[in-house]
SETI-917763 format. One record per residue (C-alpha): residue in three letters; x, y, z. Coordinates in steps of 0.1 Angstrom, whole numbers, plus 2048, in hexadecimal, padded with zeros to 3 digits. Each point is the difference from the previous one (the first is absolute). Layout:
// residues N
alaXYZ
...
This chain:
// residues 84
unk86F268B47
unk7E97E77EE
unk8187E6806
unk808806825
unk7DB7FD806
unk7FD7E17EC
unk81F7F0816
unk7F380E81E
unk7DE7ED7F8
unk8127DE7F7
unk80F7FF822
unk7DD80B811
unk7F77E27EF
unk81F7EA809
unk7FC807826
unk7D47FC7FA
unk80A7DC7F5
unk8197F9816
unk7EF80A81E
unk7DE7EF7EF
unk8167E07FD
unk80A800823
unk7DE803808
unk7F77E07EC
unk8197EE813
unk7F4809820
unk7E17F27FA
unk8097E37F0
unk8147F6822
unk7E3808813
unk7EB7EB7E8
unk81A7E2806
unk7FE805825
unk7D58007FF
unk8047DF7E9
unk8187EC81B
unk7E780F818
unk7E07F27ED
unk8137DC7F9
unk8077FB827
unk7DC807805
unk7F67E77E6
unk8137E680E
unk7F0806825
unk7DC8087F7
unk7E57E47F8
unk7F97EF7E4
unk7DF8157FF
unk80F823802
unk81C7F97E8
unk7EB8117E0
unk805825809
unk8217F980B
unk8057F07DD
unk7F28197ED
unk814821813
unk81B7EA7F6
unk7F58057DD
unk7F98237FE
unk81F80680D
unk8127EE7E9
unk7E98147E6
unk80C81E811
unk8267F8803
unk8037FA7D9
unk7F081E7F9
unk819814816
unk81D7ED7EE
unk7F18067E3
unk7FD823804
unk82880280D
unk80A7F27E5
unk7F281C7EC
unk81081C817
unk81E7ED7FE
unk8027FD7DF
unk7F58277FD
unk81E807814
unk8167EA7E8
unk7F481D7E2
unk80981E816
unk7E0809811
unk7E87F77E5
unk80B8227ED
């Protein structure tokens, strides 16, 4: 019995990282599609108003290595069975 729990808790765990992962990449396309939006904008707004635009640019950036970051840790829990 101990083991069937134990196996039905490593693949809990698969499909929380799996469904985590998809999750990540979601964003991370929608994070792609903000940035092309952000760099059009740049390249039509002024000289003067090109700072905030320059630094959403950053923080998304900041924001999209933290997400692959943080898929490559799910992914790599999934490579080890679930992190069990």
């Amino acid at each position: 019995l101990k083991r069937v729990i134990q196996l039905l808790c490593i693949g809990v765990n698969l499909q929380l990282h799996s469904a985590q992962l998809k999750l990540l990449r979601a964003m991370q396309l929608q994070i792609n599609a903000d940035t092309q939006e952000l760099y059009h904008s740049l390249k039509t707004t002024s000289p003067a108003g090109r700072g905030p635009l320059e630094q959403a640019i950053q923080r998304v950036g900041q924001t999209q290595a933290q997400l692959q970051t943080e898929a490559q840790h799910v992914a790599h829990m999934l490579q080890q069975g679930g992190g069990q």
